[in-house]
N, C-alpha and C positions, 0 to 999 in steps of 0.2 A: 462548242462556243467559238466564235469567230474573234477573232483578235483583234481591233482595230490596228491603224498605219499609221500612226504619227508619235515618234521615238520610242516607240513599246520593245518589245522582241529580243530575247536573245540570253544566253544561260552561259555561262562558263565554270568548268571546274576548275580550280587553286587549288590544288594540294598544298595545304598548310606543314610547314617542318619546324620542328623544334630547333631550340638556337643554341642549348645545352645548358650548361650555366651551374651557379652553384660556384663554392671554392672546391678545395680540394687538388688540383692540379694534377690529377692522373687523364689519361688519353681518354676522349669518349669512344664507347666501343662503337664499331663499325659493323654494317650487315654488308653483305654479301651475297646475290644471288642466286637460288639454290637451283630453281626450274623455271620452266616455260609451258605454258598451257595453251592452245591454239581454241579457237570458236570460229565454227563450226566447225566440228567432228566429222569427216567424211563427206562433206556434204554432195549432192547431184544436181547440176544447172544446165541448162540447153545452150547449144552451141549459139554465140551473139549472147548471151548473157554475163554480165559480170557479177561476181560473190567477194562481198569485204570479210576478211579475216580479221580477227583480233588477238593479242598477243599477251596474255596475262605472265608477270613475273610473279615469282613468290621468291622472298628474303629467307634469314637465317633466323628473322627475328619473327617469322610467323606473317608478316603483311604483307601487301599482297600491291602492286603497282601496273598499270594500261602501258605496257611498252610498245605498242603496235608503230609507235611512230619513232619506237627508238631501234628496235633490230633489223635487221639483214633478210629482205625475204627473196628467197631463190623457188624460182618452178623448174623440179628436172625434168620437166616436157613443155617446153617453150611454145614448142607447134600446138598443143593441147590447149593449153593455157599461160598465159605470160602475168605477171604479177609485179605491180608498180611499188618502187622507195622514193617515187617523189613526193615530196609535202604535200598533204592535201588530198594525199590518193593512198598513202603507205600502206601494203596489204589485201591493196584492189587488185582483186586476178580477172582478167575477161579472158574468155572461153574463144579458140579457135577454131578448133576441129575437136570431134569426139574421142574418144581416149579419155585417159587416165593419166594422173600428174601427181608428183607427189610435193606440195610444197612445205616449206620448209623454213622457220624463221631461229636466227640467231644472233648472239649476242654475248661478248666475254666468253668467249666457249662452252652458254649456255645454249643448247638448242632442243629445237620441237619442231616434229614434221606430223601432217595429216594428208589425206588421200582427197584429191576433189576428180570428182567424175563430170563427164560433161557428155550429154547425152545430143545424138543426131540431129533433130531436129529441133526448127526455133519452136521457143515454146508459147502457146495462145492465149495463154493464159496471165501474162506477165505484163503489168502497165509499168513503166518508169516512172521514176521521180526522181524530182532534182529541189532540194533546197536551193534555194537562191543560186540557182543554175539555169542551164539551157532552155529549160521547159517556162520558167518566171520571165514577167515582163522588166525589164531595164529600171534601175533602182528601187528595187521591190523592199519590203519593211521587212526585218530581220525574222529570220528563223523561217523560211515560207514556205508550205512543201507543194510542190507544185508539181502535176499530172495535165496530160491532153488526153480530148474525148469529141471522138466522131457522130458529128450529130447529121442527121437524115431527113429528108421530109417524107413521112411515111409513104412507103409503095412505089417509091423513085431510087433512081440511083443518084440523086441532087444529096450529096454530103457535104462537110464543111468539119476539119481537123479544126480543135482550138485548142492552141498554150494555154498559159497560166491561169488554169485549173484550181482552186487551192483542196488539195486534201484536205477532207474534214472525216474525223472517224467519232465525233460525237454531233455532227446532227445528218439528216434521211433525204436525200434526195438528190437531183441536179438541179441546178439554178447558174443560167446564166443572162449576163446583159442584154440588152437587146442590141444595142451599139457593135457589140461583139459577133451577132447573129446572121451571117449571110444568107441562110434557107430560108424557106417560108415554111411556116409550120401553122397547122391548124388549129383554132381556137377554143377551148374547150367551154361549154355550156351546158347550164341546168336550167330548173324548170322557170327561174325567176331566171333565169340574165346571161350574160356570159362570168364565168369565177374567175376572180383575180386572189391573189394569198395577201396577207402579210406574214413575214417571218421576224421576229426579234431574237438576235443573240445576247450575250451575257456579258458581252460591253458596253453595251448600250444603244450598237447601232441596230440599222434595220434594210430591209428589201422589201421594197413591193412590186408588183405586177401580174398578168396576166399568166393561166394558166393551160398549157398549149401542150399537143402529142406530139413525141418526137420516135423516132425509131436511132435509137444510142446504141455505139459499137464500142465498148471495152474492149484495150487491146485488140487480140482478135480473135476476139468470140462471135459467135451469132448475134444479129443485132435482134435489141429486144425494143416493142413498144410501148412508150412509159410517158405518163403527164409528167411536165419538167414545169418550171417557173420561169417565164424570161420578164429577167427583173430589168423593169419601168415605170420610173418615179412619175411619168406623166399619160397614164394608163387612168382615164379617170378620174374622180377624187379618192385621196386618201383616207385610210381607216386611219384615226387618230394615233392605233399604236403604231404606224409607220409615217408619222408627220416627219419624220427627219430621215426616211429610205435616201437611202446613199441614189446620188443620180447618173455617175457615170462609173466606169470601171478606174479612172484616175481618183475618184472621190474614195471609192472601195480599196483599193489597191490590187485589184484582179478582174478577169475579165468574168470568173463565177466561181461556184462550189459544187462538188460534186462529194454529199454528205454520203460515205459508206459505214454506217454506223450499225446497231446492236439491230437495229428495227425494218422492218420494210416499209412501215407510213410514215410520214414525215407529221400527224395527226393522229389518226386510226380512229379510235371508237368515237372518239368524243367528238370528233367531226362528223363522222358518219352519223351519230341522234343526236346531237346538239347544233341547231344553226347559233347559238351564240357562243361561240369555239375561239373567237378571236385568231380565229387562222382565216377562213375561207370567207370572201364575199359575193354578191350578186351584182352584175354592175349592168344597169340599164344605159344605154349612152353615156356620158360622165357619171350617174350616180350610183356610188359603188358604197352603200352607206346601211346594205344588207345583209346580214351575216346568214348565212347558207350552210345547209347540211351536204356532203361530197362523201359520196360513196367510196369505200376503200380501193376497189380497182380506178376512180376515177383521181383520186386525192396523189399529190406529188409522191415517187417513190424511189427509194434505193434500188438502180438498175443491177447493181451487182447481185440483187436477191430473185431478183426475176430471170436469171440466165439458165438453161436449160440444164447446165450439169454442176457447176463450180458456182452453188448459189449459196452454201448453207455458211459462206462465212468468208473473209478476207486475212489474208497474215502480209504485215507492213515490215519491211526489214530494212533499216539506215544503219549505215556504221557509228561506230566511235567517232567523238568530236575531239580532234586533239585540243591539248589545256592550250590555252589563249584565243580559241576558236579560228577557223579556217573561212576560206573565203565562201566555198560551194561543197555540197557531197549527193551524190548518185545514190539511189537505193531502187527498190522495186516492192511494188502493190503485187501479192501475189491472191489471184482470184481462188478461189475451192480451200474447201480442207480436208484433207484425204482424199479429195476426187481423183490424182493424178499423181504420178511419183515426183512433181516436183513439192506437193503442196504438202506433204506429209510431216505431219510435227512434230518434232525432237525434242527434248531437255527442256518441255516449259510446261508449268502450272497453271490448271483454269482456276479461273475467282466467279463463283456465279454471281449474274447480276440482276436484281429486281426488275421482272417482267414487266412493272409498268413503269418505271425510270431511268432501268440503265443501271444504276448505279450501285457499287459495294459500299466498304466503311473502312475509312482513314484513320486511325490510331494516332495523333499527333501533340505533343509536346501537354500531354493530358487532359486531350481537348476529343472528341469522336466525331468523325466529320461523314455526310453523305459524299461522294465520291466519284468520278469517271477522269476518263484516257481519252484523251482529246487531242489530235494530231493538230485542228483548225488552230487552236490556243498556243501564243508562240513563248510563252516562259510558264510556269509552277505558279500558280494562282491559289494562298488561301491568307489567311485571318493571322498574323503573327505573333507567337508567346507574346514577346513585350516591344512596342515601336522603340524602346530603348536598343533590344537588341539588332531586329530588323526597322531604322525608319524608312518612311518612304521618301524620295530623290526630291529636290525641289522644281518648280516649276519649270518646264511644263509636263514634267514627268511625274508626277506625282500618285499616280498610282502604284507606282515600281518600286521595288527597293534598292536603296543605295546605304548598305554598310560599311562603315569604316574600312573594311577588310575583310574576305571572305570568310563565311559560316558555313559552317559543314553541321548538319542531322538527318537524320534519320524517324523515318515515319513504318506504321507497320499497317500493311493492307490486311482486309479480311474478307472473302467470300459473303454475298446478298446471306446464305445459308447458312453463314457461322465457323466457314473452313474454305482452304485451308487460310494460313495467314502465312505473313511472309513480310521482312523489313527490308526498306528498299532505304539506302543511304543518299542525300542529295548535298548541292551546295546552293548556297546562293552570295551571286558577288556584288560590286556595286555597277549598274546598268549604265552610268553616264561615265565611268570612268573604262566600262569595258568596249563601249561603240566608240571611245577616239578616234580610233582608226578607221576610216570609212570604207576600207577595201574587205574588214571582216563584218562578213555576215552572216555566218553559222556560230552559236555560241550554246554551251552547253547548263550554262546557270544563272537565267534573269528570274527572279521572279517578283510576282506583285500583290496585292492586296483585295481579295475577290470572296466578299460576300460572306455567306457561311458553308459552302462547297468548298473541297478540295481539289483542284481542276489540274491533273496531271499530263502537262500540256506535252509539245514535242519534244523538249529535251529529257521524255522522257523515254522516246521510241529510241535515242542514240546509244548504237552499240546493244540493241535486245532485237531479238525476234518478238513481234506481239501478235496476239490472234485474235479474231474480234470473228465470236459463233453468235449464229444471226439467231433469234427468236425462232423456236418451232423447227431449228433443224437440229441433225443430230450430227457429230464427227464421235471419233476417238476418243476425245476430249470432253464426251457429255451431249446433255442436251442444253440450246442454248434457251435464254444469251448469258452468255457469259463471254470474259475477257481473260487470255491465258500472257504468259510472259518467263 
């Protein structure tokens, strides 16, 4: 799901504490710190790579608190790796040279050290991303995770790097502006016309335009040949379900998308034998008012599933959001799973997911919900126990919730198959009172009001490793698709 850009976006956690209370007049008792637990365990990154650490406390009293941004982190191999205590970065170690380093976080004379390895060479298989960072266009709408992607004009060496990319790990394909497009790219045709798409997301907006081969370089893999979408609100006449296609990349909030999601068709079958698919058209000079059948190798597709070796899946890894949210945070798109020692995955659980949706099952406030992990989605989108508890903000936010004070629950995920399941604790605070501040734009608990889906948007990637196994390939982890975490 794509998020629209106008005051949507953004999640913050509130740890709620009790104020004590009651008579009585004896001291309330106090905890106390007992340990320190570091994430990731050991981990191995390539030299020019950086790796965020997290820093779990556990109390006297059994609970458990995110001090990544309150302890002390030292690297006793500087030259290896160096590891930042300033706000906004606390925990962030980038890699210098190969070696070994052992860092180390402390606190009250509580500490925990692990071993990061950083191997020789850069590694090719690692896109960046930056929330509302380097990579995003200048006052970009909260939560926004943005990637660049080298596009080609088949069989040349004519390329063209573009920013603000937005990651989307729930829809299939690339799609970019045409405004944004410097190459020339060739036009793709069937038997009736040349094919233009419409796509609708799950806010309500839309894209359309013409559907063109492009030769697209992740990172730095081999470049693969793939039909992309460059979205052009005046490419023809519109299919009625994209009468309101966004027309520029200001109106969008991005220059495109590049969906690396469960699937390789951004359609599949039901394009491929149904020309009334409501995705694909035929368009004869302006008239584009055909609905066409588009063969699977011809139909827009996830370039990352098309790559010769790191194809059977993507793992997204963003840090921790400190509570009040941060201005920006760095992560990294890692291509393959198992293909390579960096992509190898650790301490996390697959959820399989319905082969022809995507999607597990939500457990929520004794409600069952259909389900997916949506990086595009910028807050926790579903249906709320009672608008008493969660209402929604008033105009012109009013898809969003804004409660009194922050709410803290917990929902339990379950596998397409029935297993495993697993409870994931969330918050959600009030959205107009947490964007005051115009300099933060990372926030870890907006959420709003979406349908009958439970849309587990990006704050949902902070602080988790996630793995997203493509359809029909296999890892460690199973046969996909499924979603691990």
């Amino acid at each position: 799901m794509k998020s629209s850009n106008v005051l949507i976006f953004a999640l913050i956690f509130v740890l709620m504490t009790g104020c004590g209370g009651g008579g009585g007049g004896g001291s309330p008792a106090t905890k106390t710190l007992v340990s320190l637990a570091l994430s990731p365990i050991n981990p191995s990154i390539s030299k020019g790579a950086v790796q965020q650490f997290t820093a779990t406390g556990t109390y006297s009293d059994k609970s458990t608190q995110d001090l990544t941004t309150s302890v002390t982190w030292t690297s006793s191999a500087a030259a290896v790796a160096s590891i930042s205590n300033t706000a906004g970065a606390n925990g962030r170690a980038t890699s210098v040279a190969a070696g070994t380093t052992t860092i180390t976080a402390a606190i009250g004379g509580v500490a925990a050290s692990t071993t990061l390895t950083v191997n020789g060479g850069a590694a090719n298989n690692v896109i960046p991303i930056t929330v509302n960072g380097s990579l995003c266009s200048a006052n970009s709408y909260l939560n926004k995770p943005c990637v660049s992607v080298t596009v080609c004009t088949p069989g040349t060496s004519i390329c063209q790097t573009i920013n603000d990319i937005l990651l989307d790990t729930g829809s299939y394909g690339l799609r970019i502006f045409k405004q944004a497009l410097a190459v020339s790219l060739p036009q793709l045709t069937g038997a009736s016309g040349s094919i233009a798409e419409c796509v609708q997301f799950g806010d309500g907006s839309s894209m359309w335009g013409p559907v063109q081969t492009a030769s697209v370089i992740l990172a730095n893999e081999p470049a693969v040949q793939v039909s992309i979408q460059v979205v052009d609100s005046t490419f023809g006449n519109r299919s009625a379900g994209c009468s309101n296609a966004d027309p520029t990349p200001a109106d969008a909030g991005l220059n495109g998308i590049l969906g690396v999601g469960l699937f390789t068709y951004d359609c599949g079958d039901t394009c491929a034998n149904s020309a009334n698919n409501g995705h694909y058209y035929a368009c004869n000079g302006t008239n584009c008012n055909s609905g066409t059948t588009v063969p699977l190798p011809s139909q827009v597709q996830n370039p990352a599933a098309l790559l010769p070796q790191d194809n059977n899946g993507v793992i997204l890894q963003l840090p921790s959001v400190p509570l009040g949210g941060t201005s920006s945070i760095n992560g990294s798109l890692i291509l393959g799973i198992g293909t390579q020692s960096n992509n190898v995955p650790t301490s996390v659980t697959a959820y399989s997911a319905s082969a022809t949706t995507g999607e597990f099952t939500t457990q929520f406030s004794g409600r069952t919900y259909d389900s997916f992990i949506d990086s595009g989605s910028n807050g926790l989108f579903f249906t709320p126990p009672t608008t008493s508890q969660l209402p929604n903000c008033a105009a012109p936010n009013t898809a969003w919730f804004c409660p009194a004070t922050t709410v803290s629950f917990s929902a339990t995920n379950t596998g397409a198959s029935g297993a495993p399941s697993g409870v994931i604790p969330f918050y959600i605070g009030n959205l107009v009172d947490l964007t005051l501040n115009s300099s933060i734009r990372v926030f870890a608990e907006v959420g709003g009001t979406f349908r009958s889906n439970f849309a587990w948007g990006l704050p949902f990637f902070f602080g988790r490793t996630v793995v997203i196994g493509y359809e029909g390939s296999a890892s460690s982890l199973g046969n996909g698709p499924y979603w691990a975490y």
